[in-house]
C-alpha positions as CSV (number, residue, x, y, z in Angstrom):
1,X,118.6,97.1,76.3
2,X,117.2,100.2,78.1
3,X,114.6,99.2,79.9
4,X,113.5,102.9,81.0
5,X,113.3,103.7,77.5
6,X,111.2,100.5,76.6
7,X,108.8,101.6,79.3
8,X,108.5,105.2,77.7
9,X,108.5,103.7,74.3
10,X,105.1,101.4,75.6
11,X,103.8,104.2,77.4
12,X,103.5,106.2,74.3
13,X,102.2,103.4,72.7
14,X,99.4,103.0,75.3
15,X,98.5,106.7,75.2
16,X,98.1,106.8,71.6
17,X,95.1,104.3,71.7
18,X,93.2,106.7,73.8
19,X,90.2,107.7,71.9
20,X,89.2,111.3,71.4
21,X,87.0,112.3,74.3
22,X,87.9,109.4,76.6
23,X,90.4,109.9,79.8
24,X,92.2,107.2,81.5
25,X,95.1,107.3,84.3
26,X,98.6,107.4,85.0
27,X,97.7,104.6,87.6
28,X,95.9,102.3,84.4
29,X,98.7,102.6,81.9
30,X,100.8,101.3,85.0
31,X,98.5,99.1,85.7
32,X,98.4,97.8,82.2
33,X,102.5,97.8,81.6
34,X,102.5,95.1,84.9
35,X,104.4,98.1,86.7
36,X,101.1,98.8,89.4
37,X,102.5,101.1,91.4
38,X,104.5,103.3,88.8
39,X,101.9,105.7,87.9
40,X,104.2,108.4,88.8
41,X,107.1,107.1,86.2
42,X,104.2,106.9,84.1
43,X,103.5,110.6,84.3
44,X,107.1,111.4,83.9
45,X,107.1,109.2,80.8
46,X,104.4,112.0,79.2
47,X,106.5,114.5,80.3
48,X,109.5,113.8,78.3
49,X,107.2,113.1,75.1
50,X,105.0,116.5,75.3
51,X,107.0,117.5,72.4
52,X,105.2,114.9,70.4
53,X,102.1,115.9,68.7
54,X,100.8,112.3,68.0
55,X,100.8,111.3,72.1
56,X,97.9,112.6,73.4
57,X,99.1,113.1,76.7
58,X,96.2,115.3,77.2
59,X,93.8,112.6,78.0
60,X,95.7,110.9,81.2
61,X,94.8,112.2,84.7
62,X,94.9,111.1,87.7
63,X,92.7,109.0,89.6
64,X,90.3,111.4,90.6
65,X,90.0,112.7,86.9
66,X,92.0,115.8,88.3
67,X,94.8,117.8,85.8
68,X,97.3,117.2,87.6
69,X,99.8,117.3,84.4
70,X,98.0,120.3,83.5
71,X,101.1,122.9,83.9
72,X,103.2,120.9,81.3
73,X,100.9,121.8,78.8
74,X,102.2,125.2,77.3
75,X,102.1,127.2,74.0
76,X,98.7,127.5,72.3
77,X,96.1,125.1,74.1
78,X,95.9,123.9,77.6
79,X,95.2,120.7,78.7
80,X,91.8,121.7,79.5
81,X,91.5,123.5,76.0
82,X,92.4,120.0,74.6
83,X,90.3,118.1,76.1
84,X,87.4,120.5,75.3
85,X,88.1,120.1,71.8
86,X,87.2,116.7,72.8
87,X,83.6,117.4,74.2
88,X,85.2,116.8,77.7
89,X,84.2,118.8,80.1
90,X,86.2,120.2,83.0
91,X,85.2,122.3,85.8
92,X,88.0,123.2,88.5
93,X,90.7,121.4,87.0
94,X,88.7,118.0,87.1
95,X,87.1,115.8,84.3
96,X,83.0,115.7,84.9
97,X,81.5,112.3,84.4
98,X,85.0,110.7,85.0
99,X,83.2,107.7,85.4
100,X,81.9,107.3,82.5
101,X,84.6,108.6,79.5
102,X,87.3,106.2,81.5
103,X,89.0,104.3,79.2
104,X,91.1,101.5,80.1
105,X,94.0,100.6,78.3
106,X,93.6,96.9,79.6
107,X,91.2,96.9,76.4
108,X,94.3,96.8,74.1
109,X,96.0,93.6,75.0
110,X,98.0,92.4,72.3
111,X,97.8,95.8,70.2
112,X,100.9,96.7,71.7
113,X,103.2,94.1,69.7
């Protein structure tokens, strides 16, 4: 068993309950995998699956609600393009009202099976 894999495998499935116009963290879906601590494998994780249409990596910042994935986003829309489709707003490369569209993947529990 790969058990890098099986994390990226969960982290896409984590991501992909993220609704439209909600953010959460790379930090959370750490959080929520029991690997507190790994939000940068978690962000890594995104990276390899930015090929895939149906993760929407788009909608996982960091903990300040800043775009700090934002460069891996090429071709037609940005990150911040995305997430405006979204009705999220951004100003300076940071998510206004973080506070309040934070979703967090805790809410999922056993979804994940």
């Amino acid at each position: 068993m790969n058990t890098r894999l099986d994390f990226f495998d969960t982290v896409c499935k984590i991501v992909k309950h993220i609704p439209p116009g909600r953010v959460t963290t790379y930090g959370a879906v750490a959080h929520c995998l029991g690997a507190k601590g790994s939000a940068r494998m978690v962000g890594w994780a995104l990276n390899q699956a930015m090929h895939r249409p149906d993760i929407p990596a788009h909608r996982v910042v960091n903990r300040h609600g800043l775009l700090t994935g934002r460069h891996h986003f090429v071709g037609a829309l940005s990150m911040e393009q995305r997430l405006a489709e979204e009705n999220v707003q951004v100003h300076n490369n940071q998510v206004q009202e973080f506070d309040q569209l934070f979703w967090d993947p805790a809410q999922i529990g056993e979804q994940l099976e």
